[in-house]
KEROBA-998014 format. One record per residue: residue in three letters; z, x, y of N, C-alpha, C in turn. Coordinates in steps of 0.05 Angstrom, whole numbers, padded with zeros to 5 digits, always signed. Layout:
BEGIN
ALAZXYZXYZXY;...
This chain:
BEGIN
UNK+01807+02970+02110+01822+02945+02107+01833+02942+02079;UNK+01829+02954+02060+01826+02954+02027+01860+02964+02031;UNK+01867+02984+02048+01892+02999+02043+01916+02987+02055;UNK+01914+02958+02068+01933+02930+02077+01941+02924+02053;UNK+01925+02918+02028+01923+02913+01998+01957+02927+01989;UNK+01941+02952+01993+01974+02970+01990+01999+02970+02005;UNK+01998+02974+02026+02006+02969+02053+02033+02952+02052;UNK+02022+02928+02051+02041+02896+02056+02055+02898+02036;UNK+02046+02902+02012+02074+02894+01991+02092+02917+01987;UNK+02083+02936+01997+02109+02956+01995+02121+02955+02014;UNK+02119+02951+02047+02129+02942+02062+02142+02922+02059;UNK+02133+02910+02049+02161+02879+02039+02180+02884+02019;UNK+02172+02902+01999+02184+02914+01987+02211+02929+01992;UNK+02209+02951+02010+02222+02973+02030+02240+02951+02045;UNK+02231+02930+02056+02247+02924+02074+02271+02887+02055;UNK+02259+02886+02040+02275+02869+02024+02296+02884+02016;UNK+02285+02915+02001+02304+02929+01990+02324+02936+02015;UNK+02318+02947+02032+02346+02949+02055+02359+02928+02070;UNK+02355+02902+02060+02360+02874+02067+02383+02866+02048;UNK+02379+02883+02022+02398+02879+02002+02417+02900+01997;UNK+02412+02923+02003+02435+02951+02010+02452+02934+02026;UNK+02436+02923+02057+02467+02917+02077+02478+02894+02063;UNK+02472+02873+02062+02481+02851+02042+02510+02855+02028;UNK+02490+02877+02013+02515+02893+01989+02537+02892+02002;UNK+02523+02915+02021+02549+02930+02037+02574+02910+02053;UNK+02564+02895+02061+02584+02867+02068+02594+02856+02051;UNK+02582+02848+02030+02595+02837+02008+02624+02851+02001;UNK+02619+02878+01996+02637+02898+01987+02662+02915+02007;UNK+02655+02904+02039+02677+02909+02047+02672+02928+02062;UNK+02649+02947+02074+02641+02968+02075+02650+02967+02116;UNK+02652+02942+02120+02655+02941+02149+02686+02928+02159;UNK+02702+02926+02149+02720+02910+02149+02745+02924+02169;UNK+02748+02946+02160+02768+02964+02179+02759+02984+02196;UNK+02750+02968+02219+02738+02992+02231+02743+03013+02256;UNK+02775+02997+02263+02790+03016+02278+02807+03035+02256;UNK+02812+03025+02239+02829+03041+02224+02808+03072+02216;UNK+02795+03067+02205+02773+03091+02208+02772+03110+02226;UNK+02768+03102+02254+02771+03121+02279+02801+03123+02278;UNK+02817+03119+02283+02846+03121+02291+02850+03148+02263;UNK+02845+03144+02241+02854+03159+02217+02850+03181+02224;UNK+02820+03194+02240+02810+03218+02235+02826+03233+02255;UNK+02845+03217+02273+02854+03220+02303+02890+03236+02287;UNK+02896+03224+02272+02925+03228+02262+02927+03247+02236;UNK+02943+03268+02240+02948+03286+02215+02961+03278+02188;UNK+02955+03284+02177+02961+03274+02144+03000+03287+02139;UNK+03011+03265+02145+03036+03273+02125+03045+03286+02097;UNK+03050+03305+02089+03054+03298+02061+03082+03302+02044;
């Protein structure tokens, strides 16, 4: 039971920290165009 001690706060830890990656990631736009993405990989590059 001594190793819950350890356990819980890094788990809260771990998961605050990936609570704040996605966060980020919205903040910054990371989801915003997301047909354009698929459609791009579909069409050849002009140059």
């Amino acid at each position: 039971m001594s190793i819950l001690i350890y356990l819980m706060p890094a788990a809260l830890f771990l998961s605050l920290l990936g609570l704040a990656g996605f966060l980020w990631s919205l903040k910054s736009g990371q989801y915003d165009d997301m047909e354009g993405a698929a459609e791009r990989i579909l069409l050849e590059d002009e140059d």
